[in-house]
C-alpha beads as a LAMMPS data file, in Angstrom:
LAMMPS data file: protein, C-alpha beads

407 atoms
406 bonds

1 atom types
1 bond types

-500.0 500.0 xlo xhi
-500.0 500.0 ylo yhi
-500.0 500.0 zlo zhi

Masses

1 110.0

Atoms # bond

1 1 1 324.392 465.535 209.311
2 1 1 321.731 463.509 206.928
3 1 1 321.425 466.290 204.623
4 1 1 325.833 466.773 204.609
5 1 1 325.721 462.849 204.195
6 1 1 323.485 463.435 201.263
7 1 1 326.130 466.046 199.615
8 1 1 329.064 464.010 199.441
9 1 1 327.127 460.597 198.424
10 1 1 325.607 463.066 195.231
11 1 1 329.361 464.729 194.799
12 1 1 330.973 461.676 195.085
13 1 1 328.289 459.539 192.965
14 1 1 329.098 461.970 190.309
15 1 1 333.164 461.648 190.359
16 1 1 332.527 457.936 190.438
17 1 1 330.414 457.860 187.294
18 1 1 332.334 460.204 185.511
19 1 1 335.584 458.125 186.423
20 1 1 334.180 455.055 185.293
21 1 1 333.105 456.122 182.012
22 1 1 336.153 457.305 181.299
23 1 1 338.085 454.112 182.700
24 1 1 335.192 452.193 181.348
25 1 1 335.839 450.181 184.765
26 1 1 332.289 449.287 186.158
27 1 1 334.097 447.554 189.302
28 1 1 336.173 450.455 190.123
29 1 1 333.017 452.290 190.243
30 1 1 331.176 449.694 192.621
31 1 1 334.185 449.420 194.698
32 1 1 334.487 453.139 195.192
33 1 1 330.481 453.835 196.267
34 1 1 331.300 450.562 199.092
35 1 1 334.069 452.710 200.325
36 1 1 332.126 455.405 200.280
37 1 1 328.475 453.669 202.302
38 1 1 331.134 451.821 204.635
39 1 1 333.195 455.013 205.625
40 1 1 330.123 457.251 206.449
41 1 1 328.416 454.377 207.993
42 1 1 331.341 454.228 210.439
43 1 1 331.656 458.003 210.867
44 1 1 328.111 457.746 212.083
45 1 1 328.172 454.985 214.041
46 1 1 331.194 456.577 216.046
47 1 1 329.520 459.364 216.428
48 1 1 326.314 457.594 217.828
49 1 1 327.831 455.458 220.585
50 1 1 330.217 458.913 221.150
51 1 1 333.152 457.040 220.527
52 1 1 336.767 458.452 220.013
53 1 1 340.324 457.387 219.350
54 1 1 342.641 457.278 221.934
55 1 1 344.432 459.917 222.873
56 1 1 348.017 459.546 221.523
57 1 1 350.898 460.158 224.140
58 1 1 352.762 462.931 222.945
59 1 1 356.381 460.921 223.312
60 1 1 359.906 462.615 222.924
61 1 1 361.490 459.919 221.647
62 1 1 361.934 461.348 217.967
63 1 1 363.338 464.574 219.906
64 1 1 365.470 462.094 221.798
65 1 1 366.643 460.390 218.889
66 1 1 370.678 460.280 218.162
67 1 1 371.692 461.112 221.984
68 1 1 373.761 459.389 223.993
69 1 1 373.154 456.921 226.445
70 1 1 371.752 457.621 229.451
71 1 1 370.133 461.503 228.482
72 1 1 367.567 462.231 230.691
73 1 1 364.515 463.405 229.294
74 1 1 361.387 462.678 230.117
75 1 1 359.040 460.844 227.753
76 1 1 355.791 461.392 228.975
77 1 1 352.082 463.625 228.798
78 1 1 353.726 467.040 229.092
79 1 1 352.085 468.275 232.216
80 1 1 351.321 471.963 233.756
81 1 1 351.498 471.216 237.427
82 1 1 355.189 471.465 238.562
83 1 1 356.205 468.159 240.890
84 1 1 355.366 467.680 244.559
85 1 1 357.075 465.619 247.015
86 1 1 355.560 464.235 250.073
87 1 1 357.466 462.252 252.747
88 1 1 355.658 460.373 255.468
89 1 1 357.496 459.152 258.476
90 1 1 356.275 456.415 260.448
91 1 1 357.338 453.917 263.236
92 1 1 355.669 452.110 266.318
93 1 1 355.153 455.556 268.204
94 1 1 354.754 458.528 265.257
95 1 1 353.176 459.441 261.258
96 1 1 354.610 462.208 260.308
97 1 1 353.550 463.712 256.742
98 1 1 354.923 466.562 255.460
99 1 1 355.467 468.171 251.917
100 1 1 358.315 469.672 250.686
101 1 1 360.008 471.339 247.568
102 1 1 363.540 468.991 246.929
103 1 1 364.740 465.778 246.921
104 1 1 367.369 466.615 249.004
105 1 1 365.110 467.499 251.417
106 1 1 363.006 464.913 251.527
107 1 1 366.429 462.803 252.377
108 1 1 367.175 463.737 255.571
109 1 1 364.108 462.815 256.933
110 1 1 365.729 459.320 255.775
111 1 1 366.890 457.972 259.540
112 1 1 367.324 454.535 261.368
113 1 1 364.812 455.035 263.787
114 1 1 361.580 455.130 261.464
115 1 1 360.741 454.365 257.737
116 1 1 360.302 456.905 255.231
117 1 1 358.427 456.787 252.083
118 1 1 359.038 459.571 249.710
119 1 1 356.040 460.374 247.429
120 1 1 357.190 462.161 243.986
121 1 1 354.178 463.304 242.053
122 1 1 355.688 464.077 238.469
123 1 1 358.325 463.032 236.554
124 1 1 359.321 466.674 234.353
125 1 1 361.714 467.623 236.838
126 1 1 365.058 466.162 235.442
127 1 1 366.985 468.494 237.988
128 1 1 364.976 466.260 240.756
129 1 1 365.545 462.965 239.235
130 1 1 369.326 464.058 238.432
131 1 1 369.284 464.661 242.192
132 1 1 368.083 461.390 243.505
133 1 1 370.702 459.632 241.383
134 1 1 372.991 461.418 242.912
135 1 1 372.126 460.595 246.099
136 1 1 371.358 457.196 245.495
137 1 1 373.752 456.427 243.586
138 1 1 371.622 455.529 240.354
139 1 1 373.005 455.156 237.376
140 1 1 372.054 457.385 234.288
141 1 1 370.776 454.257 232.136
142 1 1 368.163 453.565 235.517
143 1 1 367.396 457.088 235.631
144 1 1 366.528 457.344 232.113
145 1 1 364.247 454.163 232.538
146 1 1 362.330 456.117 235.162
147 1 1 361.689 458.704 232.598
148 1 1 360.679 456.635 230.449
149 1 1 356.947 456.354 230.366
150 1 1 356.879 453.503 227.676
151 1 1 358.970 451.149 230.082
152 1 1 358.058 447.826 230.439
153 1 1 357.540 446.919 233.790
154 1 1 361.018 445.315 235.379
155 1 1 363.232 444.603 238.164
156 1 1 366.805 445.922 238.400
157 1 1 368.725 444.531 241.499
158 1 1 371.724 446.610 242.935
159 1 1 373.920 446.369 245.546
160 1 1 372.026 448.723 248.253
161 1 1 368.819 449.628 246.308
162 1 1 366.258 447.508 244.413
163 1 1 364.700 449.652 241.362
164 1 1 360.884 448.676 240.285
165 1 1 359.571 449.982 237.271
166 1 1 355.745 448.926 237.028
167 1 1 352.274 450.347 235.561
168 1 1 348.980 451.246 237.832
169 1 1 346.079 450.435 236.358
170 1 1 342.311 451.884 237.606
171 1 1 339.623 453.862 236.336
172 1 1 339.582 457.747 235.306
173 1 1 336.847 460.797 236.142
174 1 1 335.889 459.975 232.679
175 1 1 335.545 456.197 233.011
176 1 1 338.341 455.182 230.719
177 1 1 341.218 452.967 231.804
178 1 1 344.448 454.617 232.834
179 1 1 348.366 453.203 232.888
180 1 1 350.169 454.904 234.616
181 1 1 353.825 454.752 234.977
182 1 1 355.520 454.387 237.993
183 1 1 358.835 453.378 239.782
184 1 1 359.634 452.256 243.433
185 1 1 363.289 452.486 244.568
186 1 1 364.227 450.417 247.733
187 1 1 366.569 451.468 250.561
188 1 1 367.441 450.890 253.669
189 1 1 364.968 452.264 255.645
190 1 1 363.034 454.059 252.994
191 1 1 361.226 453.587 249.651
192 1 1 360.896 456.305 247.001
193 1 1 357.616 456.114 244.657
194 1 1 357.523 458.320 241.531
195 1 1 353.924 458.718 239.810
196 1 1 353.803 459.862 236.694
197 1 1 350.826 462.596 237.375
198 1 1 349.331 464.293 240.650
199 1 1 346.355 463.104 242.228
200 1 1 345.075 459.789 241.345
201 1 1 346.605 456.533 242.741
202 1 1 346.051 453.168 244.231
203 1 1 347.979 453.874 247.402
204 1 1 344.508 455.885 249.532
205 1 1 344.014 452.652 251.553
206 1 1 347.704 452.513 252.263
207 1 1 347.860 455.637 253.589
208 1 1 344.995 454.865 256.068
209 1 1 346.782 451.887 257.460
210 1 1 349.737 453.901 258.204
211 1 1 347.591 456.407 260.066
212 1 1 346.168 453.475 261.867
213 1 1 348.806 452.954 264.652
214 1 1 347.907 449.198 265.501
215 1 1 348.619 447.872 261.719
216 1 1 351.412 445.678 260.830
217 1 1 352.740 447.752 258.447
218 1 1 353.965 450.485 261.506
219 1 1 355.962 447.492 263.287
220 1 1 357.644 446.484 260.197
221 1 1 360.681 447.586 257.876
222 1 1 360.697 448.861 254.209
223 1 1 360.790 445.959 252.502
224 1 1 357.609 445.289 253.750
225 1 1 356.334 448.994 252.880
226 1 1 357.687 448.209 249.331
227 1 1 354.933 445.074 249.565
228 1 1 352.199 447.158 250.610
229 1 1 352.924 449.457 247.765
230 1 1 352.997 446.435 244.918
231 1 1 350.037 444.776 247.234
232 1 1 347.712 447.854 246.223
233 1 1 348.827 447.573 242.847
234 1 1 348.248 444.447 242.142
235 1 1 344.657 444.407 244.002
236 1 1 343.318 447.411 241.804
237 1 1 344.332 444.653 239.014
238 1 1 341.224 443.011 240.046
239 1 1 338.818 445.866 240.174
240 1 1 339.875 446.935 236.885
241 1 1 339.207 443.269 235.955
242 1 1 336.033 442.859 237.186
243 1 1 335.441 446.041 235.484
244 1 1 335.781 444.127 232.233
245 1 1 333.576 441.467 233.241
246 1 1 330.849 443.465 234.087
247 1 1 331.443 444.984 230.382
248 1 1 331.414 441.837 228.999
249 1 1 328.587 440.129 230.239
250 1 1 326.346 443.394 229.592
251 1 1 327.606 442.963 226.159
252 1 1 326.863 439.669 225.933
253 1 1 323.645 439.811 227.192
254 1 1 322.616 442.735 225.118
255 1 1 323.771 440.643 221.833
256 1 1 321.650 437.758 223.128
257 1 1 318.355 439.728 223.911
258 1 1 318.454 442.376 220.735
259 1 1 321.745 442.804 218.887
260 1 1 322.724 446.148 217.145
261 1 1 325.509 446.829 214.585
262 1 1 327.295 448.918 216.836
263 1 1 327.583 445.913 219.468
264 1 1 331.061 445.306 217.388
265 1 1 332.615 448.359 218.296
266 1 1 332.383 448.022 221.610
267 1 1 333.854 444.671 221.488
268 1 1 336.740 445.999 219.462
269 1 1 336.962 448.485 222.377
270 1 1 337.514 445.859 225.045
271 1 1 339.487 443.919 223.004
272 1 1 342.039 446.245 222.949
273 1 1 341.925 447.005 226.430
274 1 1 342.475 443.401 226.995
275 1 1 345.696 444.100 224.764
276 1 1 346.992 446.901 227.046
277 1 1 346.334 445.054 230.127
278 1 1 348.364 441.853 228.869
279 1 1 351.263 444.586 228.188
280 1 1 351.292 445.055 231.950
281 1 1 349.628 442.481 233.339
282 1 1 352.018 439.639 232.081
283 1 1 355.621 441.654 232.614
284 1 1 354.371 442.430 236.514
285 1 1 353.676 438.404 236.967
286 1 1 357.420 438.195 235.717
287 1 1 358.631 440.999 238.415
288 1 1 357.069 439.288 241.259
289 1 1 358.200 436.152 240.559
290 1 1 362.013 437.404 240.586
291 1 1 361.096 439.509 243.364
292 1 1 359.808 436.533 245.660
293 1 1 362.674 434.665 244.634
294 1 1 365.261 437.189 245.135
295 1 1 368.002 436.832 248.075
296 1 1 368.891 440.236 248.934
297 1 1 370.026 441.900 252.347
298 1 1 367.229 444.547 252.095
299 1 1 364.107 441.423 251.907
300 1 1 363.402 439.682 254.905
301 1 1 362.271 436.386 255.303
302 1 1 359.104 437.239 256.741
303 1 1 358.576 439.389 253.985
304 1 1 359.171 436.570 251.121
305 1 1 355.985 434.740 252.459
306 1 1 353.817 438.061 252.094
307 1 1 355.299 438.505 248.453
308 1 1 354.679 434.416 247.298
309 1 1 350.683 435.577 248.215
310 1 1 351.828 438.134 245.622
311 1 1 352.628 436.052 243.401
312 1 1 349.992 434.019 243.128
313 1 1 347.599 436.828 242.746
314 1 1 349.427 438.178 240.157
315 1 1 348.788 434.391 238.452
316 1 1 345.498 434.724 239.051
317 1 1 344.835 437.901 237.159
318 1 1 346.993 436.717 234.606
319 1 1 345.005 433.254 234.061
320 1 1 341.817 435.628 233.997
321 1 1 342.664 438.239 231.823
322 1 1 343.507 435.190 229.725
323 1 1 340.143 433.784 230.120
324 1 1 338.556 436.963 229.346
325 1 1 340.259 437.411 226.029
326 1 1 338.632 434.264 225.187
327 1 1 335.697 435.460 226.077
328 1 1 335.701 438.598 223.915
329 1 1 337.199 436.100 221.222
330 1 1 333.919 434.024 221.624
331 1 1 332.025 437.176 222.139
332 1 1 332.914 438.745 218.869
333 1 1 331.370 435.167 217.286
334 1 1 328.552 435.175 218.502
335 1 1 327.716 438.453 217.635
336 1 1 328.265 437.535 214.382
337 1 1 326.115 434.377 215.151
338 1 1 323.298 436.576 216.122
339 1 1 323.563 438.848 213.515
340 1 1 323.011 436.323 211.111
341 1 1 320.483 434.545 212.823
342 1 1 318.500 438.150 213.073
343 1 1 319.456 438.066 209.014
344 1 1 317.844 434.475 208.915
345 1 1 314.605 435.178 210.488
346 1 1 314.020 438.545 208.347
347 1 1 314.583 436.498 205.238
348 1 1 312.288 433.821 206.660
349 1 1 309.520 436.102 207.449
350 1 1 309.841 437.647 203.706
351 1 1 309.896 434.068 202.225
352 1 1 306.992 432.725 204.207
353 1 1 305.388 436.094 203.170
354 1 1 306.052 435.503 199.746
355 1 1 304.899 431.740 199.814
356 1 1 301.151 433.053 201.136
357 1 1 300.867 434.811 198.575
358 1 1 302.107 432.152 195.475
359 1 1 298.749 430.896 195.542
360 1 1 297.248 434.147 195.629
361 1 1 299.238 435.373 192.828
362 1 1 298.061 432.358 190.748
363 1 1 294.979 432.857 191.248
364 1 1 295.070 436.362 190.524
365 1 1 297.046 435.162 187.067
366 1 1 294.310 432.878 186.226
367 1 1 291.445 435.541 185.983
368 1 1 293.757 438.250 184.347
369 1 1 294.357 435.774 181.048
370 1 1 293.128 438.160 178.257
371 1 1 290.212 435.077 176.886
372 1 1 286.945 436.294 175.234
373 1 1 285.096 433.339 177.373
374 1 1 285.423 432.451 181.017
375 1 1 282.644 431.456 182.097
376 1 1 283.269 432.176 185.861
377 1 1 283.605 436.147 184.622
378 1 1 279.299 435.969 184.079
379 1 1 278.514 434.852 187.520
380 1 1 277.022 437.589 189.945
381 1 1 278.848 436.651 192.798
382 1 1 282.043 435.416 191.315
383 1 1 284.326 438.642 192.431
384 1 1 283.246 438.275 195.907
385 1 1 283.504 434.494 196.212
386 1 1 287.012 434.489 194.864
387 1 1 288.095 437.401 197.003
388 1 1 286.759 434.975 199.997
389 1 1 288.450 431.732 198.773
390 1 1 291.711 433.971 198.670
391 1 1 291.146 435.666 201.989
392 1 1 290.735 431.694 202.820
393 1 1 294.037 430.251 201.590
394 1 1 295.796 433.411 202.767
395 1 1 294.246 432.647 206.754
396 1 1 294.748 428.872 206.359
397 1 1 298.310 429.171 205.325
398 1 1 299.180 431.746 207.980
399 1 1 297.304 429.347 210.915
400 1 1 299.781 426.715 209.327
401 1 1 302.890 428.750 209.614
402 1 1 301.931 429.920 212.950
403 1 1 301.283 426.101 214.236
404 1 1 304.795 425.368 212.909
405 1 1 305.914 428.511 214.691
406 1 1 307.405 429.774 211.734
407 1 1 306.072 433.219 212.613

Bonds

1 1 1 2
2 1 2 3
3 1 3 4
4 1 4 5
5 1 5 6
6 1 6 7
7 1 7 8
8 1 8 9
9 1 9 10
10 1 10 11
11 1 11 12
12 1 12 13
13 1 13 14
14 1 14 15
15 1 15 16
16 1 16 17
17 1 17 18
18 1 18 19
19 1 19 20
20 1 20 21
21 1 21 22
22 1 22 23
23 1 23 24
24 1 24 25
25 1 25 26
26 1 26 27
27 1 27 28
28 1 28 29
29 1 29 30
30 1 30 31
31 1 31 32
32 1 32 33
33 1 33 34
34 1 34 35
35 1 35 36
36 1 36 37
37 1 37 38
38 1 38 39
39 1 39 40
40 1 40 41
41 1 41 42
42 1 42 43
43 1 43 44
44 1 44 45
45 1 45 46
46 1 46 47
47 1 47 48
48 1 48 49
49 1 49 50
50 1 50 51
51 1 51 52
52 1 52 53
53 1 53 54
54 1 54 55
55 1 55 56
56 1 56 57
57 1 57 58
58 1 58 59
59 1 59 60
60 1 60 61
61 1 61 62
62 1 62 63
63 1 63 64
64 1 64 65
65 1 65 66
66 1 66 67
67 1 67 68
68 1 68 69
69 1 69 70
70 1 70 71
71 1 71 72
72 1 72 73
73 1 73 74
74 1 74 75
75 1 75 76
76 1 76 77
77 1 77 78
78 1 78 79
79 1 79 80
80 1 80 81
81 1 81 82
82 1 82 83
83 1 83 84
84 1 84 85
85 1 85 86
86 1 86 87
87 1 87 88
88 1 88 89
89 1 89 90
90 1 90 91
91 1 91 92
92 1 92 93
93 1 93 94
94 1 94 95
95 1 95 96
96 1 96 97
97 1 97 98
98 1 98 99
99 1 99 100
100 1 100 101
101 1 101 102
102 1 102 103
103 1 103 104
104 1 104 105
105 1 105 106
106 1 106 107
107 1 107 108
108 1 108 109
109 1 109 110
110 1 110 111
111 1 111 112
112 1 112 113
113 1 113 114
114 1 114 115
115 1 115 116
116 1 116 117
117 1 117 118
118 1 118 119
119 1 119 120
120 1 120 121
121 1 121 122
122 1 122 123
123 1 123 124
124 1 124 125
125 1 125 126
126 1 126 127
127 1 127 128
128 1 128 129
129 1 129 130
130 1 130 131
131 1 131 132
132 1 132 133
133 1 133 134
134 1 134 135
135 1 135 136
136 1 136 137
137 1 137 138
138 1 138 139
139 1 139 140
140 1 140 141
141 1 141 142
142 1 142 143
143 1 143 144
144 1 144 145
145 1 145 146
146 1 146 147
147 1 147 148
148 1 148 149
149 1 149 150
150 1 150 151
151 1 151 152
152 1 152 153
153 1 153 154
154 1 154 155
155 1 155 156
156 1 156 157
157 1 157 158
158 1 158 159
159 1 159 160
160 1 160 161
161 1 161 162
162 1 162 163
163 1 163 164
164 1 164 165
165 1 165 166
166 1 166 167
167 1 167 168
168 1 168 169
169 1 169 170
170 1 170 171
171 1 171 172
172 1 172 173
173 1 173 174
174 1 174 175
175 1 175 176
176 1 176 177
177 1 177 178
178 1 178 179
179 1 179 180
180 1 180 181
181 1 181 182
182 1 182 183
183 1 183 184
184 1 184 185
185 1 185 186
186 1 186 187
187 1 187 188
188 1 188 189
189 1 189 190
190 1 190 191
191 1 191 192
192 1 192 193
193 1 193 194
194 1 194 195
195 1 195 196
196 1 196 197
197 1 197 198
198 1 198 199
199 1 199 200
200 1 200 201
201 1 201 202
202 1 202 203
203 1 203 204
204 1 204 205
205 1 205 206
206 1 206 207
207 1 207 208
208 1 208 209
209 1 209 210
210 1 210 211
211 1 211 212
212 1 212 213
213 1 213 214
214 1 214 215
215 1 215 216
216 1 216 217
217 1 217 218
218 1 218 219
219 1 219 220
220 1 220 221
221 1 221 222
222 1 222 223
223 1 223 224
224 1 224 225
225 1 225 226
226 1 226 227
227 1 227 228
228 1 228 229
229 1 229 230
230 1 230 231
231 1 231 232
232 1 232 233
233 1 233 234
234 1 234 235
235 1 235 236
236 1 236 237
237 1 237 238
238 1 238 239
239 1 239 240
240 1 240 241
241 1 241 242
242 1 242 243
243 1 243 244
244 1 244 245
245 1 245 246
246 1 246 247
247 1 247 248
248 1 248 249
249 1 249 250
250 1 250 251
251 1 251 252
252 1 252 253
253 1 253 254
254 1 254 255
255 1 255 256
256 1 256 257
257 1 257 258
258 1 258 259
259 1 259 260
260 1 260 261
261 1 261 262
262 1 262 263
263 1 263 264
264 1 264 265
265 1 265 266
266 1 266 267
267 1 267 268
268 1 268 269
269 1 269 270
270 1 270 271
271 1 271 272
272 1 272 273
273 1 273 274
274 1 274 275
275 1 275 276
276 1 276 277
277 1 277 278
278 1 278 279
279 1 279 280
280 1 280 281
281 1 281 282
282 1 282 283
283 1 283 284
284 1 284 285
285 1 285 286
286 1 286 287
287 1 287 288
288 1 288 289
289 1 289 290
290 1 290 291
291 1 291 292
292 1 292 293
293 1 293 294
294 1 294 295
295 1 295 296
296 1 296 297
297 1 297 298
298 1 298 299
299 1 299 300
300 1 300 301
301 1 301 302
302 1 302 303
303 1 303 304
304 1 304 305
305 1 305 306
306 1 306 307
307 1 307 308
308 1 308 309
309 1 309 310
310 1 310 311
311 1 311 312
312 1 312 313
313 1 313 314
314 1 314 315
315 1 315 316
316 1 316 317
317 1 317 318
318 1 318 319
319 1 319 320
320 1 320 321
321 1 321 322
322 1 322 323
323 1 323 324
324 1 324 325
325 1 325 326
326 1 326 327
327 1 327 328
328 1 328 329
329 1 329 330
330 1 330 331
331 1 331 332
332 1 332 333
333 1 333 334
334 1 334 335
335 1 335 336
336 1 336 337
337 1 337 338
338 1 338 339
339 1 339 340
340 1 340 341
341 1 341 342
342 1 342 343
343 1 343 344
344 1 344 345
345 1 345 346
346 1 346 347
347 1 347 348
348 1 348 349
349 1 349 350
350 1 350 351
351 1 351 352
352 1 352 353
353 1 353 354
354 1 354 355
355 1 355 356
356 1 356 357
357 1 357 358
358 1 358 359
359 1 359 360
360 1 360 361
361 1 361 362
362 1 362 363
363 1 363 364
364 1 364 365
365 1 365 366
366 1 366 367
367 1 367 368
368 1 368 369
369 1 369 370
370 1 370 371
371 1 371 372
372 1 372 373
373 1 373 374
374 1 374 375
375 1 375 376
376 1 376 377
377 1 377 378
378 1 378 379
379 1 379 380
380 1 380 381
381 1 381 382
382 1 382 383
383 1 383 384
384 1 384 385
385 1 385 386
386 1 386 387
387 1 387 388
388 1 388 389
389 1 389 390
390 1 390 391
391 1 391 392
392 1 392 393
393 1 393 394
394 1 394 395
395 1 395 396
396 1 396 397
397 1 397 398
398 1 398 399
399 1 399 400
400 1 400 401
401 1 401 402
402 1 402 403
403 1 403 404
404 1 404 405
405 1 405 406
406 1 406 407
């Protein structure tokens, strides 16, 4: 790496002097070799701390571009695994999970008696989602919001369904945060979730409490199912949160204790995080608020009081993401702060260096004058005692410094 580092500084050193002698530009040339120290300084620091860009979604929207209204097409990752469903069946007496190939299906396990929550893992299958609307009676403009990955998160309000459209947020296998899209689709007696990949969620700990047959959530309707489903959501909000925090004050104390140029990249890191988080975080608070004000035949009462708590939590991440932004605002200063401080005390050290040895110097200057007669040149021991009287001032001025604690 140093020696290919070395190649393009002597290739491009060359252009740039050649270039400049013709232009007879000197600050082209100076401008150029900056571009040149500050793009390989980057390249290595990235390379150091192993970071890399984001991953770009690979979006259909140009393909989509110029067709009508309400096309379905899904605007997503394109994925290998072809969709599952899973429908779990539950009432005071009975779970029963089972998985299944169609939509269809999965409906007529849809019955008065019990509620049923169909689990749709993948979004590629248009025939599926064409399906459901069907059945449902969805229009083509919802279903093509349900396709669409890039959504913001919202609240449509029909006649016998409710439509959710909402991002999970939690930690991959490799550490870095994941949105995932998602809708939820209230009915009577049922509520449809469709994830956006197989095999990570937020709902694990919902699933247990259905299996557990003295919870609440087995005595209650959908509506209330639909709560525990934006109740895991929302709580996950907070561990990826505190997540954050933990990054933050790390950082912080790191920049404190010993701080490194690279520091700044991961603050730029978080930073943008915190930008993707207020993309969700702040169009969810909305949704729940309409949502716990809503007056609808498929919300009970008793249900509005579980989603106010909702609401407020979903104030209370948004007031600390807020304050955390700050933070990383504040962070990213003193960083800077530090840096220069660290810049401050190097240039102190050199200067106090620098003043030990004025004295030395002049002495030095003295005895070097080119003079036929200096008297102090005969003396036998007049090399040795000047050597000791600058040894002397040298000590005595460092003893100073140190008493001051300059050093």
């Amino acid at each position: 790496m140093f020696l290919l580092f070395i190649f393009d500084c002597d290739v491009f050193f060359f252009d740039c002097v050649v270039n400049c002698f013709y232009k007879c530009d000197i600050f082209q040339f100076q401008k150029q070799f900056l571009l040149l120290f500050y793009r390989n300084k980057t390249r290595v620091m990235t390379k150091k701390m192993n970071l890399r860009a984001g991953k770009k979604r690979k979006s259909n929207k140009i393909k989509k571009v110029g067709m009508p209204p309400g096309t379905l097409m899904y605007m997503g990752d394109k994925q290998e695994k072809p969709i599952t469903i899973d429908v779990l069946s539950f009432n005071d007496n009975l779970v029963k999970l089972q998985q299944i190939n169609s939509i269809s299906e999965a409906f007529s396990f849809v019955s008065e008696e019990s509620v049923t929550w169909i689990n749709v893992n993948g979004l590629t299958d248009i025939g599926q989602i064409n399906e459901m609307g069907n059945f449902t009676q969805l229009h083509s403009l919802l279903l093509e919001d349900i396709l669409d990955t890039e959504h913001r998160p919202k609240l449509e309000i029909l006649d016998d369904n409710l439509l959710i459209i909402i991002k999970m947020l939690y930690e991959g296998k490799d550490g870095q945060l994941v949105v995932e899209h998602l809708a939820l689709l209230l009915g009577q007696n049922y509520v449809i979730s469709l994830q956006e990949v197989e095999g990570e969620d937020v709902f694990s700990v919902l699933r247990k409490r259905i299996q557990n047959e003295n919870n609440t959530i087995r005595k209650r309707k959908s509506d209330y199912l639909l709560y525990g489903l934006l109740d895991a959501i929302v709580d996950n909000y907070f561990l990826v949160l505190d997540k954050i925090s933990e990054q933050i004050q790390q950082i912080e104390h790191q920049i404190l204790a010993n701080p490194q140029e690279e520091m700044i990249f991961q603050i730029q890191n978080l930073k943008k995080e915190a930008i993707a988080l207020r993309k969700t975080i702040h169009p969810t608070r909305e949704l729940v608020s309409k949502l716990e004000k809503l007056e609808h035949p498929l919300i009970s009462s008793e249900t509005h009081l579980f989603l106010k708590d909702l609401y407020e939590h979903s104030i209370h991440i948004s007031e600390t993401l807020e304050s955390y932004r700050d933070m990383l605002w504040g962070l990213t200063d003193t960083f800077m702060g530090a840096m220069s401080n660290k810049m401050n005390n190097v240039m102190r050290l050199l200067t106090l260096i620098s003043t030990i040895f004025i004295p030395l110097t002049f002495i030095a200057g003295v005895y070097g004058m080119n003079f036929k007669y200096m008297p102090e040149l005969e003396y036998q021991w007049a090399y040795p005692v000047v050597l000791i009287t600058m040894f002397l001032i040298g000590a005595m001025m460092f003893l100073y410094f140190k008493s001051k604690k300059w050093l």
